[in-house]
C-alpha positions as YAML, in Angstrom:
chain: A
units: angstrom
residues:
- id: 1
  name: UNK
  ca: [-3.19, 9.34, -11.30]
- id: 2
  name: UNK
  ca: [-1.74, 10.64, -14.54]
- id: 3
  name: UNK
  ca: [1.69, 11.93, -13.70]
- id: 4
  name: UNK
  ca: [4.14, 13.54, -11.11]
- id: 5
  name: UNK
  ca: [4.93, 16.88, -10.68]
- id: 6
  name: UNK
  ca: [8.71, 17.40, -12.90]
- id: 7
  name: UNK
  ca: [10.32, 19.28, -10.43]
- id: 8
  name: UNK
  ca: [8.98, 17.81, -7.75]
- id: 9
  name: UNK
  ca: [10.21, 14.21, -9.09]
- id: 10
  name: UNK
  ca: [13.52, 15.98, -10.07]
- id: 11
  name: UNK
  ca: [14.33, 16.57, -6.53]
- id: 12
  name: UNK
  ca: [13.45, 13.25, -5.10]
- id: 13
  name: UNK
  ca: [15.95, 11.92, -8.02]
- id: 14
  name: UNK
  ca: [18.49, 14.46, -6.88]
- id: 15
  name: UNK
  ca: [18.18, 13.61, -3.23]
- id: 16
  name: UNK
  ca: [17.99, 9.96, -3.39]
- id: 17
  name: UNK
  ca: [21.27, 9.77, -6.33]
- id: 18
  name: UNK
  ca: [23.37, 7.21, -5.31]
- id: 19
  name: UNK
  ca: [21.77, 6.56, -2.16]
- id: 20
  name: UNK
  ca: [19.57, 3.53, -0.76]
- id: 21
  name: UNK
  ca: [16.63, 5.05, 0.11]
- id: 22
  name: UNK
  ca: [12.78, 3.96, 0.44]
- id: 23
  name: UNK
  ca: [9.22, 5.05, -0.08]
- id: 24
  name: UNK
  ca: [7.42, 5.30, 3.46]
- id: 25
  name: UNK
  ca: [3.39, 4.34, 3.88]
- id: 26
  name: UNK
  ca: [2.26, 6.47, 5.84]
- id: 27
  name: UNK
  ca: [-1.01, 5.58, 7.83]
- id: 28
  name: UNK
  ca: [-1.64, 4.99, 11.16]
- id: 29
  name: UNK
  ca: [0.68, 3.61, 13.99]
- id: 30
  name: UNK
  ca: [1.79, 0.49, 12.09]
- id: 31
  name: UNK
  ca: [3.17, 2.11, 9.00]
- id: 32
  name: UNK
  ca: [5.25, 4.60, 11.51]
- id: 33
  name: UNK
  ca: [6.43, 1.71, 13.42]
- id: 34
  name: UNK
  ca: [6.95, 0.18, 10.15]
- id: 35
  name: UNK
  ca: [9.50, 2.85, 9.36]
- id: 36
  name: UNK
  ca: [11.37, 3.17, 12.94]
- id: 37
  name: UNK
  ca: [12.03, -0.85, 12.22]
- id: 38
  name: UNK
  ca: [13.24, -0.25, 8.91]
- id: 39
  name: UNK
  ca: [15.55, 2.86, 9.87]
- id: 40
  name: UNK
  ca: [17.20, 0.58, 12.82]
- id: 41
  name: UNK
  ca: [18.36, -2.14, 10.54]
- id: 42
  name: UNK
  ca: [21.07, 0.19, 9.06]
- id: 43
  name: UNK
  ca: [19.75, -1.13, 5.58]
- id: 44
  name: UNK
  ca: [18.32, 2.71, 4.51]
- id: 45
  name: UNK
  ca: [20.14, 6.14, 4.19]
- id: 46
  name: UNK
  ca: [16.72, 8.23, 2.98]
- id: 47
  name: UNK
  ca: [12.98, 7.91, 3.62]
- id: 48
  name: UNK
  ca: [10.43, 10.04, 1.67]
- id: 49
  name: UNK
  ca: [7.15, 9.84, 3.12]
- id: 50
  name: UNK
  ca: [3.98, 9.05, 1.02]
- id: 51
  name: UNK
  ca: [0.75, 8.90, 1.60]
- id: 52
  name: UNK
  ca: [-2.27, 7.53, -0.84]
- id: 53
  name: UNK
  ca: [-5.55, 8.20, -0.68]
- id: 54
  name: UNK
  ca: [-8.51, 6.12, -1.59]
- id: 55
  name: UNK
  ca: [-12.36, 7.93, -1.93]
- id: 56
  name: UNK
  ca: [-13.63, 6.21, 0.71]
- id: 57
  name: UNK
  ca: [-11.39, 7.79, 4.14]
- id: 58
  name: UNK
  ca: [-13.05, 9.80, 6.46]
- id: 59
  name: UNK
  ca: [-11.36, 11.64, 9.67]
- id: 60
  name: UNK
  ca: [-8.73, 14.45, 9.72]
- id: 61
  name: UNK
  ca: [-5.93, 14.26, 7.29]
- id: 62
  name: UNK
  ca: [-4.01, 16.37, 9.75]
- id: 63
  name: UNK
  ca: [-3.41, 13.59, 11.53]
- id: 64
  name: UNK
  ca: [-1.84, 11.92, 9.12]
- id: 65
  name: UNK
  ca: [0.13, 14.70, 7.87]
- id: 66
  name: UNK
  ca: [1.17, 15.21, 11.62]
- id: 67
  name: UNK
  ca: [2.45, 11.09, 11.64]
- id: 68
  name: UNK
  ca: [4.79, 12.40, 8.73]
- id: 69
  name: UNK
  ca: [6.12, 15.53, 10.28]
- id: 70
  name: UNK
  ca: [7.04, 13.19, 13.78]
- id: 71
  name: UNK
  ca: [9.50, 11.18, 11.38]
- id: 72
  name: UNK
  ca: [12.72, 13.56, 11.51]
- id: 73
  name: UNK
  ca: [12.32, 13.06, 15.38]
- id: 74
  name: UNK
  ca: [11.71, 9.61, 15.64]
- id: 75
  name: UNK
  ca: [14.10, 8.46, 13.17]
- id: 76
  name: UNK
  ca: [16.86, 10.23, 15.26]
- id: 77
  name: UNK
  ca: [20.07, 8.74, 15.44]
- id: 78
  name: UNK
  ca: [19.61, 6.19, 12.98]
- id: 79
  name: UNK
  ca: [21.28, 8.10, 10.29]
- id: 80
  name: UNK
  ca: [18.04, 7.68, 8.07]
- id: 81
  name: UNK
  ca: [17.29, 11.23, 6.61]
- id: 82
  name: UNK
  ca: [13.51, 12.09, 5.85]
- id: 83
  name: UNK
  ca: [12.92, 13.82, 2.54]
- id: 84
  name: UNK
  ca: [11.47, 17.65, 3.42]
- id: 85
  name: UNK
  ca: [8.11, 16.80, 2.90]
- id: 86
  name: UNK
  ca: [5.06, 14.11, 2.45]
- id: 87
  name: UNK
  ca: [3.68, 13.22, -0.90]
- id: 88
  name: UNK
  ca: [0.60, 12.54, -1.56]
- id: 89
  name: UNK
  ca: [-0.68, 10.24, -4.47]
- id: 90
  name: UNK
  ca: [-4.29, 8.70, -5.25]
- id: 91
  name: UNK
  ca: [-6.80, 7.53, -7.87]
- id: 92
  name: UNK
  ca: [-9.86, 7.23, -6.65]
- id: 93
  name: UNK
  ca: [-10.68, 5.76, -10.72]
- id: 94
  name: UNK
  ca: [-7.96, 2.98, -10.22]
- id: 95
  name: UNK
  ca: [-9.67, 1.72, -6.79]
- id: 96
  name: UNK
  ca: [-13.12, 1.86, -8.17]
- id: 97
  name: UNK
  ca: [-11.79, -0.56, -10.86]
- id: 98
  name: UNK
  ca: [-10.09, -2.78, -8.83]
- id: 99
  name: UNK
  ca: [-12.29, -2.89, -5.54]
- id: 100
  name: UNK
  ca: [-15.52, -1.10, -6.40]
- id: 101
  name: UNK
  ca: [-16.66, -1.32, -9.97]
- id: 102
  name: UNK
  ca: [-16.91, -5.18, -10.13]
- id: 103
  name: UNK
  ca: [-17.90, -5.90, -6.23]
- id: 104
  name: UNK
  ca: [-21.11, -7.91, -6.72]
- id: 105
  name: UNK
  ca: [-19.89, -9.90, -9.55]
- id: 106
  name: UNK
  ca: [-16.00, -10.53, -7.71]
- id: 107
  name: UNK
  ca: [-18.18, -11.28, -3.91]
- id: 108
  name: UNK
  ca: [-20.44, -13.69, -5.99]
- id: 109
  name: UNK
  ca: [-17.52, -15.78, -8.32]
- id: 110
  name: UNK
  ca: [-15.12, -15.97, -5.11]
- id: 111
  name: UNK
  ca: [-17.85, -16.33, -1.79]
- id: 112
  name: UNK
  ca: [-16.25, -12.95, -0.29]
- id: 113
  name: UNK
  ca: [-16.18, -9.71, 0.27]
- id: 114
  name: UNK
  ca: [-12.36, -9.16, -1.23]
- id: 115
  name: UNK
  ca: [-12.66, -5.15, -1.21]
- id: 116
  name: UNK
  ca: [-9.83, -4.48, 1.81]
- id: 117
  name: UNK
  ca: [-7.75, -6.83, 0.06]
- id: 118
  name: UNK
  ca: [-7.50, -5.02, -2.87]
- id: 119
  name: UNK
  ca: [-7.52, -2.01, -1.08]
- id: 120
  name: UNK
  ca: [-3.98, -2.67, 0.09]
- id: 121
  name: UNK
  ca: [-3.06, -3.91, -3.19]
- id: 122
  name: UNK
  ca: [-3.87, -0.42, -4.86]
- id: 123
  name: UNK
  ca: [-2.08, 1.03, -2.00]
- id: 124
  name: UNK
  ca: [1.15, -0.72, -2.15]
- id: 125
  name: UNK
  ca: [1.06, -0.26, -6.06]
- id: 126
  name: UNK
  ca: [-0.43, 3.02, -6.22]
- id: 127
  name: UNK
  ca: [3.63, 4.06, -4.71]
- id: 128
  name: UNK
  ca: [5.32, 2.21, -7.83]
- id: 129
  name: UNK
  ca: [5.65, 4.25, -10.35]
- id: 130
  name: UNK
  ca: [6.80, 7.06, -8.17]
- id: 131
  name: UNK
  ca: [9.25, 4.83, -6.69]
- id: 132
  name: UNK
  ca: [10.18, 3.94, -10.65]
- id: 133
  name: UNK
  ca: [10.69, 7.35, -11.70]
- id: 134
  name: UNK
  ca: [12.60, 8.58, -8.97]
- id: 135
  name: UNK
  ca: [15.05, 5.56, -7.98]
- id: 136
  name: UNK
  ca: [13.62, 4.48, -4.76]
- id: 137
  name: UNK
  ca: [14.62, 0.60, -4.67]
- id: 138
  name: UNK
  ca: [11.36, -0.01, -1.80]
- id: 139
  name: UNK
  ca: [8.33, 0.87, -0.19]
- id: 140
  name: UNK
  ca: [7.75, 0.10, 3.70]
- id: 141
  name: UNK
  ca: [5.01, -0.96, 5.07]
- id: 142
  name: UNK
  ca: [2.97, -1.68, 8.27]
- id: 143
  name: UNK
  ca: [1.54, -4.80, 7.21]
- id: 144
  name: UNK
  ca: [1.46, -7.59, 9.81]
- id: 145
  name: UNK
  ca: [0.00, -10.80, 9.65]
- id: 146
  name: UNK
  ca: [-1.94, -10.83, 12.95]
- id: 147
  name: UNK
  ca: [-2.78, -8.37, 15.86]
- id: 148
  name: UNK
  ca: [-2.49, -9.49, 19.09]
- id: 149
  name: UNK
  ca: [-4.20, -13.06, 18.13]
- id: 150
  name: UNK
  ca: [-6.47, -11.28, 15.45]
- id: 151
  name: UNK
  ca: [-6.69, -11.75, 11.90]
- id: 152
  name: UNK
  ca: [-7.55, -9.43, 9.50]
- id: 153
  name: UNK
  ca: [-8.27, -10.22, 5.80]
- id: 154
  name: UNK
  ca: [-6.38, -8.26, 3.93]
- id: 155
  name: UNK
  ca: [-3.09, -9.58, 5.64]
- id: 156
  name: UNK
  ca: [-2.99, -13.00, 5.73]
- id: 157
  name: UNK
  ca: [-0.33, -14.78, 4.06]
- id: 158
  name: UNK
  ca: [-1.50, -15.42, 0.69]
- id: 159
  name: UNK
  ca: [-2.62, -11.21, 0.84]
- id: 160
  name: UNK
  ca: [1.32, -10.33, 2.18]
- id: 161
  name: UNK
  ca: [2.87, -12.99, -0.32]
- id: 162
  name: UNK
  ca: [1.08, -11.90, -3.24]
- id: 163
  name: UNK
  ca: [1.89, -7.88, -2.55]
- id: 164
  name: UNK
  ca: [5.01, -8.12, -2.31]
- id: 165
  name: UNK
  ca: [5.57, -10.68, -5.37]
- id: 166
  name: UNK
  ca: [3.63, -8.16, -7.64]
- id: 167
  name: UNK
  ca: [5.99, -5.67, -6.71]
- id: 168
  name: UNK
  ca: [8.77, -7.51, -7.06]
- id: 169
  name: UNK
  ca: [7.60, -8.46, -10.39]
- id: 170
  name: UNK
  ca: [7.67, -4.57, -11.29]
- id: 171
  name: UNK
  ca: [11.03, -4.15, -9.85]
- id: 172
  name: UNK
  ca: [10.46, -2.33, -5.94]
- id: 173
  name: UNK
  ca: [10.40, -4.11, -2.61]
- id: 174
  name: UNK
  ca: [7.78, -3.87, -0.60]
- id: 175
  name: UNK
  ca: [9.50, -4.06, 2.96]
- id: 176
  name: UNK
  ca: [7.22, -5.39, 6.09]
- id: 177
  name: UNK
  ca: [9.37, -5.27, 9.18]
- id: 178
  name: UNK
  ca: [6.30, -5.38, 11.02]
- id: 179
  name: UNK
  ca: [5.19, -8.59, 9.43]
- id: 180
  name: UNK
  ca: [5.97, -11.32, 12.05]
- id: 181
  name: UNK
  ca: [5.18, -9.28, 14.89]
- id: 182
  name: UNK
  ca: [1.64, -10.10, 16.64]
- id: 183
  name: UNK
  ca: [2.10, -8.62, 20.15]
- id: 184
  name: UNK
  ca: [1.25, -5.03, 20.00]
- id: 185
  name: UNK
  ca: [3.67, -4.20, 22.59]
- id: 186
  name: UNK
  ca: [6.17, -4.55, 20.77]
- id: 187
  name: UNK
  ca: [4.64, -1.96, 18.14]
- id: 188
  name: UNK
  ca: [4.24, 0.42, 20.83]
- id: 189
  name: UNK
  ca: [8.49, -0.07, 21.95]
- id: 190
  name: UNK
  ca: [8.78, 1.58, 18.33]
- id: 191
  name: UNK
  ca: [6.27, 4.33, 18.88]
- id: 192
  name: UNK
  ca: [5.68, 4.86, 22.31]
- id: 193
  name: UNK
  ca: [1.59, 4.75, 23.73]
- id: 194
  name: UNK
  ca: [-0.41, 4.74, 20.84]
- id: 195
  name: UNK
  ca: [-3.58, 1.74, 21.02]
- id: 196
  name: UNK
  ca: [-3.94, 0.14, 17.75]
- id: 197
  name: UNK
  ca: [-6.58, 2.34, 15.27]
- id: 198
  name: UNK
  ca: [-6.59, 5.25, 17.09]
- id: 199
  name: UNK
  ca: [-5.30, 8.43, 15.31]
- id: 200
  name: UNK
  ca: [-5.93, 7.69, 12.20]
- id: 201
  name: UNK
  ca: [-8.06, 7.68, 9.01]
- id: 202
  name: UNK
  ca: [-11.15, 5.50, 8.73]
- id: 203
  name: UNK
  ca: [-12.73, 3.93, 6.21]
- id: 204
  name: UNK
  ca: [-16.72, 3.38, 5.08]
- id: 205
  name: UNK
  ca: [-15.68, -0.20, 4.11]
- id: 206
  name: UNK
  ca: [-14.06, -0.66, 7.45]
- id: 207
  name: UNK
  ca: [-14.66, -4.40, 8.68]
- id: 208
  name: UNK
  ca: [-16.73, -5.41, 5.61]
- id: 209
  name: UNK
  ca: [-15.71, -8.99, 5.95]
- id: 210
  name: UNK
  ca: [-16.50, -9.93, 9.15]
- id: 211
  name: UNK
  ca: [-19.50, -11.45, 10.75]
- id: 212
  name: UNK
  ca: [-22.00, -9.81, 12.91]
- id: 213
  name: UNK
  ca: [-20.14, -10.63, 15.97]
- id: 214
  name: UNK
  ca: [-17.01, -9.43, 14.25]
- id: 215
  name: UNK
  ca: [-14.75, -13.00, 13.36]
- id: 216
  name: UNK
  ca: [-13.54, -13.83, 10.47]
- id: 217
  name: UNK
  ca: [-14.73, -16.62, 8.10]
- id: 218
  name: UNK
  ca: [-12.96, -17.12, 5.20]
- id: 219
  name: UNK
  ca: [-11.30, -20.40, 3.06]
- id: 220
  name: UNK
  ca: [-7.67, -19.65, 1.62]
- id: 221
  name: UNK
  ca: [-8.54, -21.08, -1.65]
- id: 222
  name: UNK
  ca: [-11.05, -18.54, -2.51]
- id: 223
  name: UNK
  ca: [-8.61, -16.03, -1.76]
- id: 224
  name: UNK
  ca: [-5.71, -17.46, -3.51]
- id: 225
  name: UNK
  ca: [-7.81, -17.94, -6.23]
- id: 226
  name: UNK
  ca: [-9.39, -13.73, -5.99]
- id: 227
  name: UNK
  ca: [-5.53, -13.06, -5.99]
- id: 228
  name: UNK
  ca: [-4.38, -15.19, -8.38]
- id: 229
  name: UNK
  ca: [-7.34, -14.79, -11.17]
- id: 230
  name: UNK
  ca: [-8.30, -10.98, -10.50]
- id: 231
  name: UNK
  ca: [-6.63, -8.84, -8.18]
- id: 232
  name: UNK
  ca: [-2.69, -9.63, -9.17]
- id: 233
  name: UNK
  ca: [-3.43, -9.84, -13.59]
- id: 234
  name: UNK
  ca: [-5.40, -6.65, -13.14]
- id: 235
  name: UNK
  ca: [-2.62, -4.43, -10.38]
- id: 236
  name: UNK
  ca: [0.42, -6.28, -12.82]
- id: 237
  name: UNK
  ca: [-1.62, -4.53, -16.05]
- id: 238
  name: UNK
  ca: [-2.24, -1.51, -14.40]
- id: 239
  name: UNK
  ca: [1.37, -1.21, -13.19]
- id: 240
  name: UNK
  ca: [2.67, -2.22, -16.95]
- id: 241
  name: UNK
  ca: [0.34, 0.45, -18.73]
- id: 242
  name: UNK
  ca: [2.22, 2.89, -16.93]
- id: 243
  name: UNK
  ca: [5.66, 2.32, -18.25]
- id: 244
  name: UNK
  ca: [4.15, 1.06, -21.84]
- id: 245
  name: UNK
  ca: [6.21, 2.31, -24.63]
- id: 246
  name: UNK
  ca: [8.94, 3.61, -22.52]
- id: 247
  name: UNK
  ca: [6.95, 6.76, -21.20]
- id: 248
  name: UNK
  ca: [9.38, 9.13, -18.95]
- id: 249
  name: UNK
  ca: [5.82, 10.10, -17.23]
- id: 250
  name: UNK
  ca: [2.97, 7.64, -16.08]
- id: 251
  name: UNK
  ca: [0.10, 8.18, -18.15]
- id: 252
  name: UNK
  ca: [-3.55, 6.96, -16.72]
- id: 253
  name: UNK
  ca: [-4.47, 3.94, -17.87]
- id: 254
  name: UNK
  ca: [-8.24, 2.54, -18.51]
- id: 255
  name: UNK
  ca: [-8.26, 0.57, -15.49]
- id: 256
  name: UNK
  ca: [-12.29, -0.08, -16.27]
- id: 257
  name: UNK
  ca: [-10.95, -1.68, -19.08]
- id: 258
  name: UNK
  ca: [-8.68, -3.66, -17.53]
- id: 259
  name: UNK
  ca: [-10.66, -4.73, -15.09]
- id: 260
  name: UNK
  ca: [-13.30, -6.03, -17.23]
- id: 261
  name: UNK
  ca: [-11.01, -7.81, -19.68]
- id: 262
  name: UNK
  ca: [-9.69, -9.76, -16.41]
- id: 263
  name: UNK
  ca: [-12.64, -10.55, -15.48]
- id: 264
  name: UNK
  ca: [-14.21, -11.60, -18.49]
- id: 265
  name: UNK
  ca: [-11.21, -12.80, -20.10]
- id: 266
  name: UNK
  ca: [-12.07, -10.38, -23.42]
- id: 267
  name: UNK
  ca: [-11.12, -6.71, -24.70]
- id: 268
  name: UNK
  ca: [-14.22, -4.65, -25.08]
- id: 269
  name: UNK
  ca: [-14.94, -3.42, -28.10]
...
């Protein structure tokens, strides 16, 4: 990721001027849900639909690109407009820093597997500097912290808390109406039948942190400490290299070289 498109960022400035508006995650059925919830609270007047990509999906990006296209219909009647089309965004170099490059040496300090944690990390903050440049005061998201009794790594409290604070920190909110909500039902009321993972992207790393009979084992101070010693110094660098010296467009950072001076506490040479 090196830098928008000028026109392209141009119009989303023109469209969103003086209006509240919001950068929408779009995934799969939570991040659509995400943004019916939003659009009901009165709280938006424009969406523009994003979508960031990672390396490591598989599946039909129609699909997703189809989730996008339902918004104008879905969102109707909440006076929430949808910006004409989805943008995409992705940097397949910044995941490999922050979720791939270091794995063995990250799993072996910490006692996990933190790579879906980070994953949602990078794709919260991946939206940040688009939402910088063009005004957009949030990004919504499908986050929740369980699934129907089910808890998944990458969005348990410490995970939600520290997303959202890292944004903060960089000046968006990252909105999760979906957050307290375990009962799938209630997803569904926002987006009619639609069973949770189906029609939607998938992911080699899928699951990588569960057991063999698929539970979850994990202790919150080895992930507070993952967050709080890697993942947030490294996505807060990352995020500030883009804006360094005042830059009107993001340039790439070295997010190798980020990485390893977070981890190793020392600038290469």
């Amino acid at each position: 990721m090196s830098g928008f498109d000028p026109p392209l960022v141009n119009s989303l400035r023109s469209s969103l001027a003086g209006r509240k508006g919001a950068l929408i995650e779009i995934a799969g059925r939570d991040s659509i849900a995400a943004a019916v919830a939003a659009a009901r609270t009165g709280s938006y007047e424009l969406f523009i639909p994003t979508i960031v990509y990672t390396g490591t999906e598989h599946g039909d990006w129609e699909t997703v690109l189809s989730h996008a296209a339902s918004l104008p219909e879905r969102l109707a009647g909440t006076g929430v407009e949808i910006f004409e089309r989805a943008i995409v965004i992705g940097s397949p170099a910044w995941w490999h820093a922050a979720c791939g490059r270091y794995l063995d040496l990250l799993n072996t300090r910490y006692g996990f597997s933190g790579v879906c944690v980070a994953c949602h990390m990078y794709l919260h903050a991946a939206r940040v500097p688009l939402a910088r440049e063009t005004g957009a005061g949030a990004i919504i998201a499908g986050e929740r912290l369980a699934h129907d009794g089910r808890l998944k790594l990458n969005q348990l409290e410490p995970a939600l808390e520290a997303y959202a604070h890292l944004l903060a920190d960089h000046g968006v909110t990252l909105d999760m109406p979906l957050a307290g909500i375990d009962d799938g039902r209630l997803v569904q009321e926002l987006v009619g039948e639609w069973p949770e993972s189906e029609r939607q992207m998938s992911c080699v790393f899928e699951a990588n942190y569960r057991d063999g009979l698929g539970g979850l084992s994990f202790e919150e101070g080895r992930l507070t400490a993952y967050l709080e010693e890697f993942l947030v110094p490294f996505t807060a660098r990352v995020l500030d290299a883009f804006r360094a010296d005042g830059n009107a467009t993001p340039v790439r950072p070295d997010y190798d070289d980020i990485a390893r001076e977070v981890i190793t506490g020392r600038s290469g040479s």
